[in-house]
LOTOR-926972 format. One record per residue (C-alpha): x, y negated, z negated. Coordinates in steps of 0.001 Angstrom, whole numbers, plus 500000, padded with zeros to 6 digits. Each point is the difference from the previous one (the first is absolute). Layout:
% residues N
REC       px       py       pz
REC        X        Y        Z
...
This chain:
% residues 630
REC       px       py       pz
REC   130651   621552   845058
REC   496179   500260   500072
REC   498171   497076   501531
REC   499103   498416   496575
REC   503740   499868   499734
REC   500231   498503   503664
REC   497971   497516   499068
REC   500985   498964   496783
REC   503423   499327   501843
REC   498655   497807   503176
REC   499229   497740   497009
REC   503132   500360   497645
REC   503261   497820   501010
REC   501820   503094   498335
REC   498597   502844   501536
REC   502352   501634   502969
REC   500012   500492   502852
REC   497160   497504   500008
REC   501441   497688   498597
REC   502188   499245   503084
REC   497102   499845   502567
REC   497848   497719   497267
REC   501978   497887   498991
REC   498483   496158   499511
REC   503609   498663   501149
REC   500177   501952   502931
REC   497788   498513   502577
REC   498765   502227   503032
REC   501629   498535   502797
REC   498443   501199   503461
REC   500759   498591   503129
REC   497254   499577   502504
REC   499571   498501   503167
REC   496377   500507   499896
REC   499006   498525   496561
REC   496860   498227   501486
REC   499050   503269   502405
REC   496826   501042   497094
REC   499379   495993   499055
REC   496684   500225   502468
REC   498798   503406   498559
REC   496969   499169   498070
REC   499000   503229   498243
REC   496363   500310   498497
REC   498707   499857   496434
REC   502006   502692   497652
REC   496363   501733   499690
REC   499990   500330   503767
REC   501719   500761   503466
REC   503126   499841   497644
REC   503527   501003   501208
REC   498779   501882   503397
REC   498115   496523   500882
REC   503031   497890   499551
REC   501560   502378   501985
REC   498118   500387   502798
REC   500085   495894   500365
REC   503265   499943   500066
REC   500434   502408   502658
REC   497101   498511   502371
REC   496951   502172   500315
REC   500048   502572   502648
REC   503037   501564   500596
REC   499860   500251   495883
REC   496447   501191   500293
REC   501149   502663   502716
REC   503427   501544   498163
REC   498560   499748   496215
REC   500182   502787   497200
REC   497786   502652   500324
REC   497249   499255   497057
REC   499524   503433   499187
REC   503539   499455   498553
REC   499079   496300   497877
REC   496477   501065   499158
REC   498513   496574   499770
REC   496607   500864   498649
REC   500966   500912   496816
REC   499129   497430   497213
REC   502421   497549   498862
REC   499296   498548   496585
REC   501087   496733   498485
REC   502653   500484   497658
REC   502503   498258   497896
REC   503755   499906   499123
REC   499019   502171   496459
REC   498804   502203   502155
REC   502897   500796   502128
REC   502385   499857   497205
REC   497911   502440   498237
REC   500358   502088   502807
REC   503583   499959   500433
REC   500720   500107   495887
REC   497339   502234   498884
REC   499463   502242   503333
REC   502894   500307   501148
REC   499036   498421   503175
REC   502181   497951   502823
REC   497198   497086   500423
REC   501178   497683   502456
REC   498199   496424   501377
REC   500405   498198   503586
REC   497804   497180   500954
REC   497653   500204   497218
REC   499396   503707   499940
REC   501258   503009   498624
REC   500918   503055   500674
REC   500890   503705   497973
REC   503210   501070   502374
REC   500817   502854   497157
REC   499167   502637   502747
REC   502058   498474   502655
REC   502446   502542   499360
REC   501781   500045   503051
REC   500533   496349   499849
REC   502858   499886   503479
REC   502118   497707   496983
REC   499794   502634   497659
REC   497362   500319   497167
REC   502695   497892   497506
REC   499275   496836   502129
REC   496134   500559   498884
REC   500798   500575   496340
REC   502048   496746   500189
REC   496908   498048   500993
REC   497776   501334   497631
REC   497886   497041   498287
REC   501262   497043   502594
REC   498676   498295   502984
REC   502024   501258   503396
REC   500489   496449   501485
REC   503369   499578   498497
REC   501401   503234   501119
REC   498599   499911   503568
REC   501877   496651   500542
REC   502932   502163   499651
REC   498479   503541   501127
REC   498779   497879   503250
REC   499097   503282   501871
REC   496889   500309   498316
REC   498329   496998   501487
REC   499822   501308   503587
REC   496396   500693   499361
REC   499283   503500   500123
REC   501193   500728   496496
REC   497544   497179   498585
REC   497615   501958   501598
REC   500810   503536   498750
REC   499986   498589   496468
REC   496594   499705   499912
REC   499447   503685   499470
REC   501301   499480   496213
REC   498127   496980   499755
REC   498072   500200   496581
REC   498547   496321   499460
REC   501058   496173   500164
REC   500980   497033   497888
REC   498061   496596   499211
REC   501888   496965   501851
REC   500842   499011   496667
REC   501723   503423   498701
REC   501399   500388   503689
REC   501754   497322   499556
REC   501779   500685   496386
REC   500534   503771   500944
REC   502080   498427   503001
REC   501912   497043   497972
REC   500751   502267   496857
REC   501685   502889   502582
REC   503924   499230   499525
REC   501461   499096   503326
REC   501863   503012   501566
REC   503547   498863   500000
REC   501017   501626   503535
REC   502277   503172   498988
REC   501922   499777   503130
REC   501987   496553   499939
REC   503173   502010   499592
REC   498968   502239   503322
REC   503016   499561   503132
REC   499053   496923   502481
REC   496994   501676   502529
REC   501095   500302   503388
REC   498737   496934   502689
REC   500534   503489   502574
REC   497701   501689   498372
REC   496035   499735   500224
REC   498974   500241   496468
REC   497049   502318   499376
REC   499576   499143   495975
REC   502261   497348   498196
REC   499785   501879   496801
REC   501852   502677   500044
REC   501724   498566   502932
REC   499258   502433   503262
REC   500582   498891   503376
REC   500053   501449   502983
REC   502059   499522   503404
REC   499066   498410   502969
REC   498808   502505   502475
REC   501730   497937   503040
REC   503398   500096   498245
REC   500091   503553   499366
REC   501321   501025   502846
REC   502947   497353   500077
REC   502207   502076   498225
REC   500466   503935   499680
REC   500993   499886   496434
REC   497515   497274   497765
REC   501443   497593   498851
REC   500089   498351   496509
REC   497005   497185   499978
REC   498093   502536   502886
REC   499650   502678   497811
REC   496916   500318   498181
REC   499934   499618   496469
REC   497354   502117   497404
REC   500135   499081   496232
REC   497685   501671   497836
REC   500741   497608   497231
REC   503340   498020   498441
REC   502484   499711   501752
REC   502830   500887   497854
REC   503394   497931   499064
REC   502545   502911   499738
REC   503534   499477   499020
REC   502283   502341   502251
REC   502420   500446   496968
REC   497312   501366   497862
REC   498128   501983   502269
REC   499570   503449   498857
REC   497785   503133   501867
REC   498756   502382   497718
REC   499671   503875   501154
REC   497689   501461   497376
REC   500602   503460   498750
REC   498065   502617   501120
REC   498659   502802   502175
REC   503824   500664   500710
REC   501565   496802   499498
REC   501863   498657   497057
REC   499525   496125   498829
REC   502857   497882   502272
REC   500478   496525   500347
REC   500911   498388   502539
REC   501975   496261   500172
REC   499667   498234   503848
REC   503515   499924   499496
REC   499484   504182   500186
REC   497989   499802   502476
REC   502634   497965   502689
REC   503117   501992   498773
REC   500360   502021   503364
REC   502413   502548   497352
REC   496492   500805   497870
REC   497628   500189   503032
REC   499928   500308   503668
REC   499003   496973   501985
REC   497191   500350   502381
REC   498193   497734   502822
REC   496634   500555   500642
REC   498168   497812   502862
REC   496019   500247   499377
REC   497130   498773   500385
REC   497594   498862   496850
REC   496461   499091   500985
REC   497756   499232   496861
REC   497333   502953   500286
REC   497395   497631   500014
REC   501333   497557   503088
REC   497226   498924   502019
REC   497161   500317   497338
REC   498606   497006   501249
REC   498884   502042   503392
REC   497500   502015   496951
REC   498791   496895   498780
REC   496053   500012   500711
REC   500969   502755   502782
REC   497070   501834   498205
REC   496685   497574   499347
REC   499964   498480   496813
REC   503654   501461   498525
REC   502726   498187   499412
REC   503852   501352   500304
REC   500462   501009   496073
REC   503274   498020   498834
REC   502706   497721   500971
REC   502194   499703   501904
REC   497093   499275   502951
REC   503461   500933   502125
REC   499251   499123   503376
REC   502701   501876   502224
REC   503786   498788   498641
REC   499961   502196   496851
REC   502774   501904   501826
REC   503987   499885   500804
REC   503577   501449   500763
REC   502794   499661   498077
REC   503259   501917   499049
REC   500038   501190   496684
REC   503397   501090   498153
REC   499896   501802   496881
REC   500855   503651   498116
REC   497529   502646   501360
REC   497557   501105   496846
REC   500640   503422   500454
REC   503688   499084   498853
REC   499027   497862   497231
REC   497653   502985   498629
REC   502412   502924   500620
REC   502642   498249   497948
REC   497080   499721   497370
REC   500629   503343   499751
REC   496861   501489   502732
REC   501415   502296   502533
REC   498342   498274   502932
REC   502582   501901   502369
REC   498760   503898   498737
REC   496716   499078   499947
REC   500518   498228   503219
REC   501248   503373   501731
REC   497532   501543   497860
REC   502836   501736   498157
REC   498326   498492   496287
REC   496289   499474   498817
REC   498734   496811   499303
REC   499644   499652   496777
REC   496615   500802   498832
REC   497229   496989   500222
REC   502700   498183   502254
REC   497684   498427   502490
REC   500762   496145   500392
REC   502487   497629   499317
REC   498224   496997   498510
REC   501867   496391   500049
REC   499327   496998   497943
REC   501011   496015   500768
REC   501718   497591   497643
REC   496959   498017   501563
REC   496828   499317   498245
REC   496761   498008   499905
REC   498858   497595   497185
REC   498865   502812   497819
REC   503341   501517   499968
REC   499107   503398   502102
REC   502728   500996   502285
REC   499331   500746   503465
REC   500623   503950   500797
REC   499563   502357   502677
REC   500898   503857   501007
REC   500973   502488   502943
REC   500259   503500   500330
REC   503198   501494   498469
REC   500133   501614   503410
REC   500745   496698   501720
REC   502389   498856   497258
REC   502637   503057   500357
REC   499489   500264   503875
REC   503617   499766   501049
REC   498265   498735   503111
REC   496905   497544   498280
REC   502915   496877   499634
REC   498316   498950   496891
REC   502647   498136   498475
REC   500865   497267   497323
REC   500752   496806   501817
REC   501793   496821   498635
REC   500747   498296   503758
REC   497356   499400   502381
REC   501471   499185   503852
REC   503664   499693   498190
REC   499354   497576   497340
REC   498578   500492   496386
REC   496391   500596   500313
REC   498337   496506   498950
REC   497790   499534   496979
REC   496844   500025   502462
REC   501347   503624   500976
REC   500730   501418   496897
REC   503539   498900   498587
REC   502219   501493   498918
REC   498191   503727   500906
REC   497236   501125   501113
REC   499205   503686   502031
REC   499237   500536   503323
REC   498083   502893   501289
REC   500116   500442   503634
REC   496732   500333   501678
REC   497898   499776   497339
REC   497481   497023   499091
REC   501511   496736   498695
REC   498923   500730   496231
REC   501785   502928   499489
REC   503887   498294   500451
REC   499635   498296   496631
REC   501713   496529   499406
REC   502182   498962   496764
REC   500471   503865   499944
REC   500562   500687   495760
REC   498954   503056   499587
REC   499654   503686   501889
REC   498309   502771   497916
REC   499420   503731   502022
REC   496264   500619   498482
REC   497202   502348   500655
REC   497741   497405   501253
REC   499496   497238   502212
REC   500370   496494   498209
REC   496270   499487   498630
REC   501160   496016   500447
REC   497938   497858   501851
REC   503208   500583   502937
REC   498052   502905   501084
REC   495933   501116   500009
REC   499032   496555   499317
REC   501097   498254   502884
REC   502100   502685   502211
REC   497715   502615   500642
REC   497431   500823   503399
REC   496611   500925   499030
REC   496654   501108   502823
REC   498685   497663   501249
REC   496836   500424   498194
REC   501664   499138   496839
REC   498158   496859   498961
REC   502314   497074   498693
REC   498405   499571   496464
REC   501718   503225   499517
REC   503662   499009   500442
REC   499036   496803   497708
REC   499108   502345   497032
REC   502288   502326   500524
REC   499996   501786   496714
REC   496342   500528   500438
REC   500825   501875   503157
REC   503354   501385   499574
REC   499689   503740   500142
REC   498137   499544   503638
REC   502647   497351   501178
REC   503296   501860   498936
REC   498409   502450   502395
REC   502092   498325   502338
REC   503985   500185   499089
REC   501677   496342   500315
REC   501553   498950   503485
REC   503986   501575   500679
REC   500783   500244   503526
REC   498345   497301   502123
REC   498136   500584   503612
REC   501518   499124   503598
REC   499358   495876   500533
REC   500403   497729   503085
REC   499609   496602   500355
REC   500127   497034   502682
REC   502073   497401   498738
REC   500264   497662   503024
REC   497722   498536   501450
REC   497767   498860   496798
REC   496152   500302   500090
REC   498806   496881   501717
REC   502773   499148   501563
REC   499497   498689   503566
REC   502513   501222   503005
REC   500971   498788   502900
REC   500201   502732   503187
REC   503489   501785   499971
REC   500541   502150   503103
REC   499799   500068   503716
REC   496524   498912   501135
REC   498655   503087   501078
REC   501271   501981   497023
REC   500094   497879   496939
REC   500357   501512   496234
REC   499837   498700   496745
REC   503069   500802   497819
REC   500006   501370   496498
REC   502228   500917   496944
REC   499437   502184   497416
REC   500983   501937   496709
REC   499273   503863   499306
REC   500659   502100   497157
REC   499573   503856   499631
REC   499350   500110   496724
REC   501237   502785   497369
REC   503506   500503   501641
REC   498317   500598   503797
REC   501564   497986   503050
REC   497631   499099   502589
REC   499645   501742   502992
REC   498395   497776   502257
REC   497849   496380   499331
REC   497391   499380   502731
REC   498637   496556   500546
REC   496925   497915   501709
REC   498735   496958   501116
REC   496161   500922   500575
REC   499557   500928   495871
REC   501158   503440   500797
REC   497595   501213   503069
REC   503568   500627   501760
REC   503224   500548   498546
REC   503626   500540   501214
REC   503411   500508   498362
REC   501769   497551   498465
REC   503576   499511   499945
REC   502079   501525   496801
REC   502622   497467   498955
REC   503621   502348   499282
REC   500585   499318   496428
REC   503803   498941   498638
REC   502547   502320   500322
REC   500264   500202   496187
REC   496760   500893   498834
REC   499714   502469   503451
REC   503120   501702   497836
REC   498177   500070   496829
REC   496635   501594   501142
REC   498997   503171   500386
REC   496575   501995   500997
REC   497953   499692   497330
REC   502088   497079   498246
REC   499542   497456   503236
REC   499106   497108   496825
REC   500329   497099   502078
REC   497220   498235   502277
REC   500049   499685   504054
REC   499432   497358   502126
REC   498289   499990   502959
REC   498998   497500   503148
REC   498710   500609   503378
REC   498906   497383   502598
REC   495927   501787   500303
REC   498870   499359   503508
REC   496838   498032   500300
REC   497091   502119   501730
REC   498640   498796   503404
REC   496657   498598   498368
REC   502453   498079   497940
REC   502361   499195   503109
REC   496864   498832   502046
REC   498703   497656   496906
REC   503434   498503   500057
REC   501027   498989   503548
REC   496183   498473   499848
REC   501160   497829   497218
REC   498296   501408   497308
REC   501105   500484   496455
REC   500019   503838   499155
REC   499809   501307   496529
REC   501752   503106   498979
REC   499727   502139   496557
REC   504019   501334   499600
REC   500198   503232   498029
REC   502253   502728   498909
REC   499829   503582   499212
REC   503226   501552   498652
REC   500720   504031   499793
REC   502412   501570   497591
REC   502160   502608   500645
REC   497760   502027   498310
REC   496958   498835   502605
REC   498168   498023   497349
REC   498307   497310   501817
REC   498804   496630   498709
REC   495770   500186   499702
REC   498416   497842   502275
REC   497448   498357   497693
REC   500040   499027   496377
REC   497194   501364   499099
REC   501370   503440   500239
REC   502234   499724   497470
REC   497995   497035   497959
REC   501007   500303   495918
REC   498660   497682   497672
REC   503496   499488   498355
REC   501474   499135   503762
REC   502795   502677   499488
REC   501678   501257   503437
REC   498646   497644   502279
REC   501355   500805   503427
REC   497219   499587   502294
REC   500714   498437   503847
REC   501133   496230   499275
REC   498589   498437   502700
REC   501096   496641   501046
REC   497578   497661   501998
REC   501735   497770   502557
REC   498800   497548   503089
REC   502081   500203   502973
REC   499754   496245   502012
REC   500854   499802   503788
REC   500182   496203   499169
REC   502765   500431   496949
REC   503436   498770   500461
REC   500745   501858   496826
REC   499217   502209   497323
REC   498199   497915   497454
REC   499626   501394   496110
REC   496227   500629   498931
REC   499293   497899   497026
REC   500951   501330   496822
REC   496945   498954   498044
REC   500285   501142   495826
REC   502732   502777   500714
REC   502620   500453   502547
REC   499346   503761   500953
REC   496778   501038   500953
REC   497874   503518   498736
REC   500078   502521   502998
REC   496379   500619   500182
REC   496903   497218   500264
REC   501634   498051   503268
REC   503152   499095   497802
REC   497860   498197   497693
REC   499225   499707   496594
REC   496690   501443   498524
REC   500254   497324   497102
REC   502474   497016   499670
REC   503583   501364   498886
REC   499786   496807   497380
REC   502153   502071   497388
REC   501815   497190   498318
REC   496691   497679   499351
REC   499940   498676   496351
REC   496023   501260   498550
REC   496782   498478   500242
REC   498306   497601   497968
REC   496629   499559   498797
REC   498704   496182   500948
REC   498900   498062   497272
């Protein structure tokens, strides 16, 4: 459907899919406890300061003056004519243009290519005003992305034609009313899709992550699949004959061998936020701004995909023992999702063929999760699970696996999973087709790097003196993960920002999962805690009844010796892929504390591990938009 199409059906009561999100009898129906938060933003004439105005009033002058985009990026010099609803339909119609308005202007976003919601999204807007689907989409309205838009600003609106372009835009019906209840456990990072992640502090509670502390990534619907008719489709090809598979098949121990995997999955873009103005003047590219709970451990039990492909017809065990030849062209194994956005595109992803016929790799096909049916947020009834590897590659509401010759071109991979130089400017990932040959330059995220993280204390907590009075210490707790299949050899921790470490404490893991890892297959994470002696300057400060603060810090090594980089500017990438820089935790230890008292938890619960624990901008992800005054 071209975009004339598209927007012949945001108008027609008979057009579908549109006609489910447009609907006149379908009211959007938002829930916000901070309806009034933009009511004092008083933005400046549409031929003026425009959008980045309002914004920067809202946010309050200088710490929005100091973390702002770069304008090299919004070009604000260049001229912005007056022009009128005939004109941007003529645009859209005649051109072939997605013409969007916001706030009186307008924009051209057709070469926003790598839109992070997929370039469908776009070609859905095509012709409207954006208010209505940023009440919904509410992660826009955090500032930054108001900002970036002015690089495809191409002129405004009269008051008067603002104002009709905004009331004759259908209302966006919200597409996810029939999405599983959120989770009050959870810190939600965008409403819609739902992603939320868990609270740092409760991480370490439990060795295996519970339902409800689990984080949760949706790329778009979350789909309402009935277990009886369920089907998984192997598609013929490059070895393997068409099959289909029932979940009934799937659970019948007599078909396929059951299998329990215990692993963690860390979305390859946790901590983004730590990226987010790390460089002057650029933004983290793309939601979720995950702050440092995209990640968790859970048992997974399922029928390994090697099984599910060799009775396809591949021989996975000759090629395996390298007894048989791949087929020829054989390279991937691509996966596709029952789930979609509003445009109807299905989420997909790939990984090497290598990894899925590893009799070793523990990629499997999972319907439980920690014993039970995976839940809808999870992935029900199947989904895959690929050991080690980033969070988008084990594919939710698995329906489809296909062995192809090349990565998934989806927006699952390049588009939003991939780590560039650091040099590689951010306008680039936004029009990605524009740039693709350089940017594929870099092959899509499997395996993930070593991580380590302080869960307890929190950044600003304050802590009473634990110890004997000439040798106090400041306990900690922590998570590590090897990454890739690699158990950690040692995690080394500080309490002077890492000037002076020492060796934590490596928590045994359960009996069970010990059983079930090997070298090279250690999947699960490790905790850590160590009571870090205070130094004598710190001692001194103390008994003289002074407060002391501390910067806490870990560094984890794999068992390969792969070592966490001290600062995030070493491994800065505009997408904020692979983050796994030294968290650092900032803490005040009070002779005069009878107890440990929490920091305050200001707009978000967990805190960004660079910056003092604090946030560049305001984490206000959930605001409804701005308004113009009248």
């Amino acid at each position: 459907m071209n975009r004339i199409a598209l927007r012949a059906a945001l108008g027609s009561a008979s057009a579908l899919p549109f006609a489910l999100y447009y609907s006149d009898e379908i009211k959007l129906a938002i829930k916000s406890d901070n309806d009034n938060m933009f009511s004092g933003i008083i933005a400046t004439s549409v031929g003026g300061g425009g959008p980045l105005s309002a914004i920067q009033t809202f946010f309050g002058g200088s710490n929005e003056e100091k973390f702002k985009v770069d304008p090299e990026l919004t070009n604000p010099t260049k001229p912005c004519p007056l022009l009128t609803i005939d004109d941007m339909r003529d645009m859209v119609e005649q051109k072939d243009r997605i013409v969007v308005s916001f706030m009186g202007n307008v924009f051209d976003v057709t070469d926003f290519t790598g839109h992070p919601g997929g370039y469908g999204r776009l070609e859905m807007v095509a012709g409207c005003d954006l208010e209505p689907f940023w009440k919904v989409y509410t992660q826009h309205n955090r500032g930054h992305i108001l900002q970036y838009l002015e690089r495809y600003k191409i002129g405004h609106l009269s008051d008067e034609e603002a104002e009709l372009q905004r009331s004759s835009t259908p209302e966006f019906s919200n597409p996810y009313v029939n999405d599983p209840p959120t989770f009050p456990t959870l810190l939600t990072n965008t409403r819609h899709p739902y992603n939320a992640e868990g609270r740092l502090r409760n991480l370490t509670d439990s060795f295996i992550t519970p339902v409800g502390h689990h984080y949760v990534r949706n790329h778009g619907l979350v789909p309402d699949i009935d277990p009886e008719e369920y089907t998984l489709t192997v598609a013929a090809g490059y070895g393997c004959k068409e099959k289909v598979y029932s979940l009934k098949d799937l659970k019948n121990p007599r078909k396929f061998n059951h299998v329990k995997v215990t692993t963690v999955i860390q979305c390859n873009g946790n901590r983004r936020e730590d990226f987010h103005f790390q460089k002057e003047g650029i933004p983290a590219f793309g939601p979720p701004h995950w702050v440092a709970g995209a990640i968790g451990n859970a048992t997974w039990t399922g029928v390994r995909l090697r099984d599910i492909l060799q009775a396809s017809g591949l021989d996975v065990d000759g090629i395996s023992l390298n007894k048989a030849k791949l087929p020829e062209g054989a390279n991937n194994v691509s996966f596709k999702g029952y789930d979609h956005d509003e445009v109807g595109n299905n989420y997909c992803c790939s990984i090497p063929v290598e990894k899925a016929l590893d009799p070793y790799g523990d990629t499997i096909v999972a319907f439980e999760m920690n014993g039970e049916d995976i839940p809808r947020s999870h992935g029900y009834p199947v989904r895959l699970i690929v050991p080690g590897n980033a969070g988008a590659r084990n594919c939710k509401f698995l329906e489809k696996i296909t062995v192809t010759p090349n990565p998934c071109l989806d927006a699952g991979n390049w588009k939003q999973y991939a780590v560039h130089a650091p040099d590689v400017p951010l306008y680039k990932l936004a029009e990605f087709e524009e740039h693709h040959v350089e940017l594929k330059m870099d092959p899509v995220v499997q395996e993930m790097p070593v991580q380590s993280m302080i869960t307890v204390p929190s950044a600003g907590d304050t802590l009473q003196v634990e110890g004997p009075p000439d040798a106090p210490y400041v306990k900690v707790k922590g998570v590590s993960w090897g990454g890739g299949g690699s158990g950690i050899s040692r995690v080394d921790v500080s309490a002077d920002g890492g000037k002076n470490f020492t060796r934590a404490d490596l928590i045994e893991k359960p009996k069970d999962v010990q059983e079930r890892e090997r070298r090279g297959s250690e999947w699960s994470w490790q905790f850590f805690e160590r009571e870090i002696p205070l130094s004598s300057e710190q001692v001194k400060a103390i008994k003289s009844g002074q407060k002391v603060e501390l910067e806490l810090t870990s560094k984890a090594l794999n068992t390969a010796w792969n070592v966490q980089p001290e600062s995030a500017d070493t491994t800065f990438n505009a997408h904020g892929c692979c983050v796994n820089h030294w968290y650092r935790v900032p803490v005040t230890v009070d002779p005069a504390a009878k107890e440990n008292k929490r920091g305050p938890v200001g707009d978000f619960e967990n805190k960004p591990g660079v910056n003092g624990g604090k946030f560049r901008t305001p984490f206000k992800n959930l605001n409804q938009p701005p308004k113009k005054s009248n």
